[in-house]
Residue frames as a rotation matrix with the C-alpha (Angstrom) as fourth column:
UNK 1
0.580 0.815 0.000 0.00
0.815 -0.580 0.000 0.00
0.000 0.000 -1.000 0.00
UNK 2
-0.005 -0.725 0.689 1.38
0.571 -0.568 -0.593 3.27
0.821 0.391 0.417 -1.03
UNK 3
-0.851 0.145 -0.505 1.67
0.375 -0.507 -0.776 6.27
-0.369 -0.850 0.377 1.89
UNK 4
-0.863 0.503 0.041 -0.93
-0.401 -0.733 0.549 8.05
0.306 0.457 0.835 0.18
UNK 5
-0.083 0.866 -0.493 -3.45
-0.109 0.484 0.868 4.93
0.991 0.126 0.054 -0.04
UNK 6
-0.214 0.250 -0.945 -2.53
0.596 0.799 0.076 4.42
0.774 -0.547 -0.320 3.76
UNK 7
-0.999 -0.038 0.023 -2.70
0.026 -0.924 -0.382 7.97
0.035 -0.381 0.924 4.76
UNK 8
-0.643 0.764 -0.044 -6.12
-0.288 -0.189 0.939 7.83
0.709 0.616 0.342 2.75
UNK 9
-0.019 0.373 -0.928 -7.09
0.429 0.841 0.329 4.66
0.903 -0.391 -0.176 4.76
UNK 10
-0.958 -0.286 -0.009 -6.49
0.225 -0.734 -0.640 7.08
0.177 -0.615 0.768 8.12
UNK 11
-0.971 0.237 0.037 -8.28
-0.207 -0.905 0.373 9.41
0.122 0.354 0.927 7.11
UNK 12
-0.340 0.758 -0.557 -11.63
-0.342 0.452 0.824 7.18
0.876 0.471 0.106 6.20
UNK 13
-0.530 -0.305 -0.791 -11.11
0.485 0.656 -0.578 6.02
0.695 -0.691 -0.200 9.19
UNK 14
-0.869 -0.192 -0.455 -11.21
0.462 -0.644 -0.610 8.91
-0.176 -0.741 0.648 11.22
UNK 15
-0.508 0.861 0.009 -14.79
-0.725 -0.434 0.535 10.42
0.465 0.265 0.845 9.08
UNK 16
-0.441 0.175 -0.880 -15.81
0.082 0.985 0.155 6.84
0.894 -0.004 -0.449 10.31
UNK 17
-0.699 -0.129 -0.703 -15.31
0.708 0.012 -0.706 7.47
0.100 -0.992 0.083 14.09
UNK 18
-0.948 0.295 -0.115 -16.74
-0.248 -0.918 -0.311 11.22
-0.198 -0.266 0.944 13.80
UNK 19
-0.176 0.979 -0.099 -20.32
-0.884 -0.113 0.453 9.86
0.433 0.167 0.886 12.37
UNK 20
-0.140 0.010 -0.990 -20.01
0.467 0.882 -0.057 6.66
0.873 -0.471 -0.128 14.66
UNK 21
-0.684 -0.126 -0.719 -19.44
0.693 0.196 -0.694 8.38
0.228 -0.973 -0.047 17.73
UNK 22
0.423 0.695 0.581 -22.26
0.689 -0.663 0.292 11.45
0.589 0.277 -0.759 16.50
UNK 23
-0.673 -0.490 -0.554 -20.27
0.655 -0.742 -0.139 14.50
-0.343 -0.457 0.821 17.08
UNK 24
-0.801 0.371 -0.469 -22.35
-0.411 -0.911 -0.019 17.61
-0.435 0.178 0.883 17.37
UNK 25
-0.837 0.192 0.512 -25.75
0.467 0.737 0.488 16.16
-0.284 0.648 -0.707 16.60
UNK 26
0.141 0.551 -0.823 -27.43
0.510 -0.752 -0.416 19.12
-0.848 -0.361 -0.387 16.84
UNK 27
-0.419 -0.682 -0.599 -25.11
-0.389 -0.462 0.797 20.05
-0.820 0.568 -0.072 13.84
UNK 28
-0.934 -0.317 -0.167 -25.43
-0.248 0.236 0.940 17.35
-0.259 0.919 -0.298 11.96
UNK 29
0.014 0.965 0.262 -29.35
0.808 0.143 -0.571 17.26
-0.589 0.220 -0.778 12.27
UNK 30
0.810 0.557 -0.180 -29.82
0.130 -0.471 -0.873 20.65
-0.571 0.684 -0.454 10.13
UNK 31
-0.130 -0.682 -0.720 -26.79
-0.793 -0.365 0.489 19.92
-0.596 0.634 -0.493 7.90
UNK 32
0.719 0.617 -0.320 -26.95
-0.685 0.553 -0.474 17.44
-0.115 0.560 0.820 4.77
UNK 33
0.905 -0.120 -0.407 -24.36
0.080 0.990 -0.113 15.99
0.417 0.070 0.906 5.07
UNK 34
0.495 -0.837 -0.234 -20.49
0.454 0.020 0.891 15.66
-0.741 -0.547 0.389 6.97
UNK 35
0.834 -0.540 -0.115 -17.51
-0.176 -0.062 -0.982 17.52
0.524 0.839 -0.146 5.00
UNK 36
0.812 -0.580 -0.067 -14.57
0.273 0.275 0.922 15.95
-0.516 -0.767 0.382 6.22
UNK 37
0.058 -0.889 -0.454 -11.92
-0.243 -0.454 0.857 16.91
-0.968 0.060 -0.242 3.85
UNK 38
0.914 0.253 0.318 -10.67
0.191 0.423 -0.886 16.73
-0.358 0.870 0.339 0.33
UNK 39
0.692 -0.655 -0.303 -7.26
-0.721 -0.650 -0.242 16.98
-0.038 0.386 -0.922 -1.69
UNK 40
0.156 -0.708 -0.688 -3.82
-0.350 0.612 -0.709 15.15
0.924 0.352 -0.152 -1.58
UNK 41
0.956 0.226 -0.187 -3.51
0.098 0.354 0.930 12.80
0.276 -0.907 0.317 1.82
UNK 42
0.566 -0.767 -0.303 -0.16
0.809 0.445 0.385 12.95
-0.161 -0.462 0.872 1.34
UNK 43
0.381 -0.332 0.863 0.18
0.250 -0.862 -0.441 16.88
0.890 0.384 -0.245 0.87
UNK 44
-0.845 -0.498 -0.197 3.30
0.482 -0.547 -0.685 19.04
0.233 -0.673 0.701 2.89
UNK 45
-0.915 0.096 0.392 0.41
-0.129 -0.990 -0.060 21.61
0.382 -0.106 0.918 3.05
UNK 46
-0.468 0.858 -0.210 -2.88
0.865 0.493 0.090 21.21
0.181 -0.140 -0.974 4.73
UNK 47
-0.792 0.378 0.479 -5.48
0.022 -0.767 0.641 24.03
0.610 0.518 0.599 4.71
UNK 48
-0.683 0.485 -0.547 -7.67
0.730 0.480 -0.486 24.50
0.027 -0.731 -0.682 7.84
UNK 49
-0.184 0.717 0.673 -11.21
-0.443 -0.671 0.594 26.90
0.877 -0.189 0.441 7.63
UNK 50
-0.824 0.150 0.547 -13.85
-0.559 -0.053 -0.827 27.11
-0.095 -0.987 0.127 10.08
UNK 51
-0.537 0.532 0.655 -16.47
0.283 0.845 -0.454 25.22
-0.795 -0.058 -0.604 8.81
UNK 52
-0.757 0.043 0.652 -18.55
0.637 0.270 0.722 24.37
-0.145 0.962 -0.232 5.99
UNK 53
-0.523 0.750 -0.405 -20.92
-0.432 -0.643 -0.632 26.95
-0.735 -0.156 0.660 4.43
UNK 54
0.273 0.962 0.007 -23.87
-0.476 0.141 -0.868 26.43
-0.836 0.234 0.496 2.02
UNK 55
0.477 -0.828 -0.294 -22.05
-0.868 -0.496 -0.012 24.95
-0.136 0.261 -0.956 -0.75
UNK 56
-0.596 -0.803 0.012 -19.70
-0.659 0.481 -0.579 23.08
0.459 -0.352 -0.815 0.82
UNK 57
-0.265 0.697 0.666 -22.94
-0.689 0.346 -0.636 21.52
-0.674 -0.628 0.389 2.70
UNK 58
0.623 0.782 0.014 -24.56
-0.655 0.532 -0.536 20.40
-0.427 0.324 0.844 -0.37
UNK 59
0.544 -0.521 -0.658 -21.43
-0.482 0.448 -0.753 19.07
0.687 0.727 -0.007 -2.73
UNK 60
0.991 -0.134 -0.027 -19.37
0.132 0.890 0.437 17.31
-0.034 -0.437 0.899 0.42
UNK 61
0.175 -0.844 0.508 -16.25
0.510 -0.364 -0.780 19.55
0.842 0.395 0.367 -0.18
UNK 62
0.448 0.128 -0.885 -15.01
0.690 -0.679 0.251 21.72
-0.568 -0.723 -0.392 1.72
UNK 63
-0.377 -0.584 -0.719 -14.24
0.019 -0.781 0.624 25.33
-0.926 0.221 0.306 -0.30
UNK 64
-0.145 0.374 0.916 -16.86
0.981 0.174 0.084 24.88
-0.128 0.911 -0.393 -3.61
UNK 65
0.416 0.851 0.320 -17.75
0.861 -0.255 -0.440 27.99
-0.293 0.459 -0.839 -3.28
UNK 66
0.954 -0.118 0.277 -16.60
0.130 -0.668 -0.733 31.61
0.271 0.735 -0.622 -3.77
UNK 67
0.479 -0.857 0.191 -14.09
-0.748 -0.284 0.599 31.61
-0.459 -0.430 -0.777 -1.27
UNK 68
0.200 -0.549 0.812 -12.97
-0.085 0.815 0.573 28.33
-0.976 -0.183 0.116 -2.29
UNK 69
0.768 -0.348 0.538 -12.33
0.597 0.087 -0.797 29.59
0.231 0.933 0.275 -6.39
UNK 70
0.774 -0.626 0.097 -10.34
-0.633 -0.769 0.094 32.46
0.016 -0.134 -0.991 -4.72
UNK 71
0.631 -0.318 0.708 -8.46
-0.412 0.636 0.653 29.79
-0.658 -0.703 0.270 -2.99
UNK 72
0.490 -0.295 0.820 -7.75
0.670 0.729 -0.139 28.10
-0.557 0.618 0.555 -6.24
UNK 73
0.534 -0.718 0.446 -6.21
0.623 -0.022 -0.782 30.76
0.571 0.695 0.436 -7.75
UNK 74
0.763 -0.402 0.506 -4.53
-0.641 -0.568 0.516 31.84
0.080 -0.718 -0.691 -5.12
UNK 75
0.353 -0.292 0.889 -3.13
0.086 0.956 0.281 28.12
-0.932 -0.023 0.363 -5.08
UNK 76
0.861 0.032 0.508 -2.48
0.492 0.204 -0.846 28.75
-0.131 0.979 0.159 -9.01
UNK 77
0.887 -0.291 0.358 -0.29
-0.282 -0.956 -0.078 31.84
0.365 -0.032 -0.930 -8.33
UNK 78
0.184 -0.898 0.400 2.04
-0.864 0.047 0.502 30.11
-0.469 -0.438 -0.767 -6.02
UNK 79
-0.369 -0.331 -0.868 2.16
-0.851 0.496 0.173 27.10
0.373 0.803 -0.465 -8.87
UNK 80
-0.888 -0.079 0.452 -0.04
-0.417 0.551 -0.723 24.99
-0.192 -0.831 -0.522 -7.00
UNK 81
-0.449 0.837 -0.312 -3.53
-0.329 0.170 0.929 22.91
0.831 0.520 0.199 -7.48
UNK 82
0.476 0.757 0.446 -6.19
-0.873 0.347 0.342 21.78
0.104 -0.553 0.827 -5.17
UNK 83
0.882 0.204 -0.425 -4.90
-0.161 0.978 0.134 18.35
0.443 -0.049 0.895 -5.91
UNK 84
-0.024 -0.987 -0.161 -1.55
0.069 0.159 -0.985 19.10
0.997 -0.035 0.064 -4.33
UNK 85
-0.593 -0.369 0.715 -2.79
-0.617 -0.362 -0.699 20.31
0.517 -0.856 -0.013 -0.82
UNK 86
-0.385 0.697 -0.605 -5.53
0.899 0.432 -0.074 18.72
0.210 -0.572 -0.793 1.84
UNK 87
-0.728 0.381 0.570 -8.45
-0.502 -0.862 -0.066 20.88
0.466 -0.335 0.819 2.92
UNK 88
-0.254 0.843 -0.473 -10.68
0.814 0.451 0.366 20.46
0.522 -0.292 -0.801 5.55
UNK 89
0.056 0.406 0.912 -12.18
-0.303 -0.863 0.403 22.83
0.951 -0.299 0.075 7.89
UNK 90
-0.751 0.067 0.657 -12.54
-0.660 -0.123 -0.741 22.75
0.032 -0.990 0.137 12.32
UNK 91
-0.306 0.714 0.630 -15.83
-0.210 0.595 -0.776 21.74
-0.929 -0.370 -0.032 12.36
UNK 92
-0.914 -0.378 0.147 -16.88
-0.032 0.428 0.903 19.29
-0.404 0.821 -0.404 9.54
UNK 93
-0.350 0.909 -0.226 -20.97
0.884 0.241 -0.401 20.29
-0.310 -0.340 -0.888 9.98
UNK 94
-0.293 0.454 0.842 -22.93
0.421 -0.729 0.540 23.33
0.858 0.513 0.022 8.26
UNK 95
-0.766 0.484 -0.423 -23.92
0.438 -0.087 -0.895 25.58
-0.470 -0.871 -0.145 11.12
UNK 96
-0.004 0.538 0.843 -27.19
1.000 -0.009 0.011 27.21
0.013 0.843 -0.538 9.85
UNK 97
0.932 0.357 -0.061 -27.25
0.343 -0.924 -0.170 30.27
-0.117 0.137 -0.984 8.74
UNK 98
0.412 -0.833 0.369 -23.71
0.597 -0.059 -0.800 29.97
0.688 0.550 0.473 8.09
UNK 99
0.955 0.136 0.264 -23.40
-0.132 -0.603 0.787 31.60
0.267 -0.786 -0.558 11.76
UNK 100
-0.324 -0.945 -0.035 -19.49
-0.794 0.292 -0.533 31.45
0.514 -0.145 -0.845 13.20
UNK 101
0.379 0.435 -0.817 -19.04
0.040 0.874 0.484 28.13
0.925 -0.216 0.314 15.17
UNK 102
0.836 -0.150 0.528 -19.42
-0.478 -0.672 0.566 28.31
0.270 -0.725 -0.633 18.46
UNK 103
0.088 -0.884 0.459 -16.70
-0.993 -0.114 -0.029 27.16
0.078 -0.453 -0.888 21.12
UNK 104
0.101 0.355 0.930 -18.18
-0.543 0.802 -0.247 24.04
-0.833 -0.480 0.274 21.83
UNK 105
0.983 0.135 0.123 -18.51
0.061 0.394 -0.917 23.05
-0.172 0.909 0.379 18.37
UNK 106
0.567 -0.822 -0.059 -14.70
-0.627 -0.385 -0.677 23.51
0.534 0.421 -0.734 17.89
UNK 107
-0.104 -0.140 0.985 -14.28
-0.940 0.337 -0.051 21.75
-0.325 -0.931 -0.166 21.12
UNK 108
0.548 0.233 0.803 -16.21
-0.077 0.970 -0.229 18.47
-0.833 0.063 0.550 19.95
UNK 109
0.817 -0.384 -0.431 -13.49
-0.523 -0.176 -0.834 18.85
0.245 0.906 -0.344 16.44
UNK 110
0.405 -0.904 0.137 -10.29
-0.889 -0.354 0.291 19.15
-0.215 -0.240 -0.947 18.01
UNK 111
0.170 -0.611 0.773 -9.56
-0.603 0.556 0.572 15.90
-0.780 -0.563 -0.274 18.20
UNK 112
0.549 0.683 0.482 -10.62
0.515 0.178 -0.839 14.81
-0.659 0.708 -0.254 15.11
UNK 113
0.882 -0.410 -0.233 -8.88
-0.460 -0.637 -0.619 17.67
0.105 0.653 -0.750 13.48
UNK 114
0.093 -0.864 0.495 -5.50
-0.951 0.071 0.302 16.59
-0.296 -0.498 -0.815 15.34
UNK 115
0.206 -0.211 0.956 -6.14
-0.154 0.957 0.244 13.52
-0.966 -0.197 0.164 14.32
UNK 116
0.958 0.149 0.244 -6.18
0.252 -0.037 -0.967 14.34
-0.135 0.988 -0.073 10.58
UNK 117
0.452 -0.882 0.135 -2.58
-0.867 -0.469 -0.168 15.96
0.212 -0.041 -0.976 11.16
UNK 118
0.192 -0.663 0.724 -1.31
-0.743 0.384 0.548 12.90
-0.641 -0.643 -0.419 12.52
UNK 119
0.555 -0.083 0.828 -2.21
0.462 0.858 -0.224 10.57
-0.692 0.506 0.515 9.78
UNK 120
0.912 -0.161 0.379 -1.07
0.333 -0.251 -0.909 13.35
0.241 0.955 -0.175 6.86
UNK 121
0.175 -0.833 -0.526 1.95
0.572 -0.349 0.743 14.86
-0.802 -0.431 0.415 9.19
UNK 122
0.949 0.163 0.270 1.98
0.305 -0.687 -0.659 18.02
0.078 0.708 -0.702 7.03
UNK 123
-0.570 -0.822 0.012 5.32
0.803 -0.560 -0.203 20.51
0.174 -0.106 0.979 6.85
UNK 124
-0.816 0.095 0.570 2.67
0.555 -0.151 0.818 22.92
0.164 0.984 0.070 6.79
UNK 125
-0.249 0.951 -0.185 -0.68
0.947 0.199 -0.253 23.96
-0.204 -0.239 -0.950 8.27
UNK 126
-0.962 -0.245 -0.122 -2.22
0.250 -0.968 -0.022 26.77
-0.113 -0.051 0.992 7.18
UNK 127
-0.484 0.849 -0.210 -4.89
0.863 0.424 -0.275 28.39
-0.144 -0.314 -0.938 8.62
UNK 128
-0.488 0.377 0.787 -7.99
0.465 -0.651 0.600 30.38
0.738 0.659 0.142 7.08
UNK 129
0.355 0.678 0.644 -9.62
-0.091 -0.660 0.746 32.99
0.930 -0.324 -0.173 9.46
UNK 130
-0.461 -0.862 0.212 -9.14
-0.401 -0.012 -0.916 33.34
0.792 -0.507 -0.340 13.08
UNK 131
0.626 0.442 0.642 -11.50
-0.659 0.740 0.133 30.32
-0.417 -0.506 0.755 14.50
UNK 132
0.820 -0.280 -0.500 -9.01
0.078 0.919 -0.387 28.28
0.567 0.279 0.775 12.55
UNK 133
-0.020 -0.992 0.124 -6.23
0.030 -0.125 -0.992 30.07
0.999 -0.016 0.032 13.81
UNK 134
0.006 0.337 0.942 -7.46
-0.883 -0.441 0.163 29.89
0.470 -0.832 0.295 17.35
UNK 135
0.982 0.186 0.042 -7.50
-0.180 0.831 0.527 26.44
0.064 -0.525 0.849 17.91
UNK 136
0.531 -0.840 -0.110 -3.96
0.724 0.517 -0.456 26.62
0.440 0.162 0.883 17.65
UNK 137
-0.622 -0.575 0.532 -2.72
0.355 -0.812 -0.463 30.15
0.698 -0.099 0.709 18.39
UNK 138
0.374 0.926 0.042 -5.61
0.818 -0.351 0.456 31.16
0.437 -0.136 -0.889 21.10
UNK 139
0.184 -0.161 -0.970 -3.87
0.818 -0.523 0.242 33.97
-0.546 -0.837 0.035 22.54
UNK 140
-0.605 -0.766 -0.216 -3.12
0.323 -0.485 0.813 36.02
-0.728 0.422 0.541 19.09
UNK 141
0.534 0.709 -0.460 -5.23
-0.105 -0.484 -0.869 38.44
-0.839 0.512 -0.184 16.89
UNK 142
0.409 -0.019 0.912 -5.07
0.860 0.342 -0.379 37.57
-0.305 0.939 0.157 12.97
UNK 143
0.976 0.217 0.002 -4.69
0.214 -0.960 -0.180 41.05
-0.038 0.176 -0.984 12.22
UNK 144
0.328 -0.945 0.021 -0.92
-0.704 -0.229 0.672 41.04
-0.630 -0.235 -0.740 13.80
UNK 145
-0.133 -0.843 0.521 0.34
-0.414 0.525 0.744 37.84
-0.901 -0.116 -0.419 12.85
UNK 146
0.755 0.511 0.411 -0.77
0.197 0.421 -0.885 37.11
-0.626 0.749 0.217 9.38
UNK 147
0.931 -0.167 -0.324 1.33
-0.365 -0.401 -0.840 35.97
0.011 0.900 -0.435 7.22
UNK 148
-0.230 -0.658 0.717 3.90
-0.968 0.234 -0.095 34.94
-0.106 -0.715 -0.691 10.37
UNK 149
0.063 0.018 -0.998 5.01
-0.253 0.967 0.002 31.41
0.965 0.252 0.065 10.01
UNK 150
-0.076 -0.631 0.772 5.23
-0.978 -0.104 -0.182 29.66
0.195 -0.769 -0.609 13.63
UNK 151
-0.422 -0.415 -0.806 6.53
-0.279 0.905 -0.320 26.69
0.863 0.090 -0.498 14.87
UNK 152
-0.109 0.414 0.904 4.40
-0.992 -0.105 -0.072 25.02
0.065 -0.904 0.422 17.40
UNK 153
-0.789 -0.521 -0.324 4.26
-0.424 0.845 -0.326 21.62
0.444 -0.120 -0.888 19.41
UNK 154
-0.095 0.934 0.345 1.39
-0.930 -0.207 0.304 19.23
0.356 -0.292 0.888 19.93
UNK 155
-0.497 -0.728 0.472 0.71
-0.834 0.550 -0.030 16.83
-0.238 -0.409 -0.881 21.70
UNK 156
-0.764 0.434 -0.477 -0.47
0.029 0.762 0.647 13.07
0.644 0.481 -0.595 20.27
UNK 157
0.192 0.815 0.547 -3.93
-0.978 0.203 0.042 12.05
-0.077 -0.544 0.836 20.94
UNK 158
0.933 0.239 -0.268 -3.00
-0.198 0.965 0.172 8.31
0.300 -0.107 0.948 20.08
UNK 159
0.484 -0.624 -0.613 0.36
0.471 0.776 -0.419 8.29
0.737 -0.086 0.670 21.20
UNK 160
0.579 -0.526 -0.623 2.65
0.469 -0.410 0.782 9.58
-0.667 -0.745 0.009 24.00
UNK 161
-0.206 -0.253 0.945 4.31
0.972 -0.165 0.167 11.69
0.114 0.953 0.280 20.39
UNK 162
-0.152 0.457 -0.877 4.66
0.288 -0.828 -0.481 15.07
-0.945 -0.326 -0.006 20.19
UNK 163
0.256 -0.091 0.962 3.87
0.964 -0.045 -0.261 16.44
0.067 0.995 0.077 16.23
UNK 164
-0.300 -0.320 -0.899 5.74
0.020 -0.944 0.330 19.68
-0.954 0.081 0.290 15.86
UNK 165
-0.150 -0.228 0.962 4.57
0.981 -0.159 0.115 21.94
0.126 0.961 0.247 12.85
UNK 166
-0.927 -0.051 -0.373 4.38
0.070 -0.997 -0.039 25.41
-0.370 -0.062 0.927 11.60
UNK 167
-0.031 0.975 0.218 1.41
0.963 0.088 -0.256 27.06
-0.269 0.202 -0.942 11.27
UNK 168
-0.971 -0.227 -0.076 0.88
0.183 -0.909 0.375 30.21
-0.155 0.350 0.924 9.02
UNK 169
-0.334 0.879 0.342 -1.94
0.574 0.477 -0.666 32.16
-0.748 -0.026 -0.663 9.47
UNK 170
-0.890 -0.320 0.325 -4.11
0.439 -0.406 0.802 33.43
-0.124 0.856 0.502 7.18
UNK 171
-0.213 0.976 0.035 -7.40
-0.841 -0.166 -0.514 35.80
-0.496 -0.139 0.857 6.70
UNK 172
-0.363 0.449 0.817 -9.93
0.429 0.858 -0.282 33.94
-0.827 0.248 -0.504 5.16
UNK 173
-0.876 -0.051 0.479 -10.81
0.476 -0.242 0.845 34.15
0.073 0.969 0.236 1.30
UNK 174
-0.149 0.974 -0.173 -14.03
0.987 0.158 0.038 34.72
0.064 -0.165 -0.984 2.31
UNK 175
0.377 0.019 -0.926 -13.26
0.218 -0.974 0.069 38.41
-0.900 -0.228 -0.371 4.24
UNK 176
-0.778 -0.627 -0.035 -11.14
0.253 -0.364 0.896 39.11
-0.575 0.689 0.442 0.71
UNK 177
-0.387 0.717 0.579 -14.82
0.880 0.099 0.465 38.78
0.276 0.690 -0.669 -1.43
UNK 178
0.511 0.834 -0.205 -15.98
0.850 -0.457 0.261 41.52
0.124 -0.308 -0.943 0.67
UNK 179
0.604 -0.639 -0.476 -12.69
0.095 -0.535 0.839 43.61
-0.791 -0.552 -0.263 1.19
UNK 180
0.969 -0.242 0.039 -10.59
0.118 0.318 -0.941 44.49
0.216 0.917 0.336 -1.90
UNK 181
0.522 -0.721 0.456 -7.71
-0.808 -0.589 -0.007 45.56
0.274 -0.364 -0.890 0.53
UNK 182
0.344 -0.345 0.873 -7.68
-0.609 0.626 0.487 42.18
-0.715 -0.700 0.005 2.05
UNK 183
0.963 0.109 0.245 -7.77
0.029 0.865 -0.501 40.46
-0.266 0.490 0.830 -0.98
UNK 184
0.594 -0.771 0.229 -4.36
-0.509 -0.580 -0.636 41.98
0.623 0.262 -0.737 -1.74
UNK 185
0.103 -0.528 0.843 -2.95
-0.988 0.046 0.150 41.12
-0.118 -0.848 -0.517 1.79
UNK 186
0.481 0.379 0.791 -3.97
-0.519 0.850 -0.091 37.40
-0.706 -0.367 0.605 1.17
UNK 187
0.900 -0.416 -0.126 -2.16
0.045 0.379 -0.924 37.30
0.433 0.827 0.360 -2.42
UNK 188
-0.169 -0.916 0.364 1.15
-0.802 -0.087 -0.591 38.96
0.573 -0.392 -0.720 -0.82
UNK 189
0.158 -0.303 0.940 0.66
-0.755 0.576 0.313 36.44
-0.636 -0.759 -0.138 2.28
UNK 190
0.904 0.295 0.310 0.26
-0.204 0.934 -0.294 33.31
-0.376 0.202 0.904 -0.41
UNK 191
0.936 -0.158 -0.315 2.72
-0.241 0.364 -0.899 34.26
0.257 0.918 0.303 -1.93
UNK 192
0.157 -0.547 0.822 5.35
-0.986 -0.141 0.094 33.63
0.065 -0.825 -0.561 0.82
UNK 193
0.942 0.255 0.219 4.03
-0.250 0.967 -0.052 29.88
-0.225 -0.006 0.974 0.81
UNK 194
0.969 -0.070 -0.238 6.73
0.010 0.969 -0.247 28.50
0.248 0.237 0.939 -0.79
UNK 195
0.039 -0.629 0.776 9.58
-0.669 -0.594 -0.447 30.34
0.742 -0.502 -0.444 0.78
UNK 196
0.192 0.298 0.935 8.03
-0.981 0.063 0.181 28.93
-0.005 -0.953 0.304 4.08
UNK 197
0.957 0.288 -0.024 7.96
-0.288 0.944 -0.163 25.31
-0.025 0.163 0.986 2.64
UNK 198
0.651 -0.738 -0.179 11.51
0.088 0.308 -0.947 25.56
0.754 0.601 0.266 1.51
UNK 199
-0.273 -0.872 0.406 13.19
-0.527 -0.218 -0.822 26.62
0.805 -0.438 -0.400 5.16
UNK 200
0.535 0.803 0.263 10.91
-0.844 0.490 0.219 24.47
0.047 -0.339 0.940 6.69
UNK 201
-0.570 -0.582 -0.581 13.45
-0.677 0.733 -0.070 21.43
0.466 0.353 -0.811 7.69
């Protein structure tokens, strides 16, 4: 089995557990359906939003919609495709009304998310908005540190392992649709990506 197919096999795994053990069923009663992730299993880069919006709800993706064409050519710019990276999102459930998710709902993720890092072990993480960047950074305002690779150290949920990676955040494509300033800030930050990848030992 290649790494990919057994990364993959992870992965399947883990969507398994999350609608076995009914995380957030409150969630997943007025969503249609889980998005648990999509892309290369065995990508340096993983992509982390905050959760799925309308969209993303109906097609099982995560990013179909506007934010998620920015994305792509944002991803195009730094010579990159969808099929090179992994996206998924915090919480893997439509809230309705596309409302932010709350704490709790991030809460019942985490682990789940963390697990998704362990099976793909990225070089990489980079995170859209600042509920993604919170579950990692909770003490720091997007605003400052965008754009700021850091190195940070977690600890295993299945093993006694710690997984060090870097995490760069990043607004979300989303605030760019609505902001033509940001959208700027978000091209300069992308384009930094591979810089980051390359001193990245």
């Amino acid at each position: 089995m290649s790494d990919a197919a057994a990364i993959q096999k992870a992965l399947d795994e883990i969507k398994e557990t999350i609608l076995k053990n009914k995380v957030t069923p409150e969630l997943a009663a007025t969503a249609t359906q889980l998005v648990f992730g999509d892309g290369n299993p065995a990508a340096k880069i993983v992509f982390i939003g905050e959760a799925p919006g309308k969209n993303e709800d109906l097609q099982g993706k995560p990013f179909v919609g506007a934010a998620g064409k920015f994305l792509n050519e944002m991803l195009k710019g730094i010579g990159l495709e969808r099929k090179d990276v992994y996206i998924t999102n915090i919480v893997k459930y439509r809230p309705p009304n596309n409302r932010d998710p709350l704490p709790e709902e991030k809460k019942a993720f985490l682990p789940y998310l963390q697990a998704q890092l362990e099976a793909i072990q990225p070089k990489l993480v980079i995170t859209l908005g600042r509920h993604s960047m919170n579950c990692f950074l909770p003490d720091l305002q997007i605003s400052k540190i965008h754009g700021e690779a850091k190195r940070i150290r977690i600890s295993m949920k299945e093993s006694d392992d710690v997984l060090t990676i870097v995490i760069l955040p990043l607004f979300h494509p989303a605030a760019a649709l609505y902001n033509g300033g940001m959208r700027q800030t978000l091209i300069d930050d992308f384009a930094a990506i591979p810089d980051i990848l390359r001193q990245i030992k």
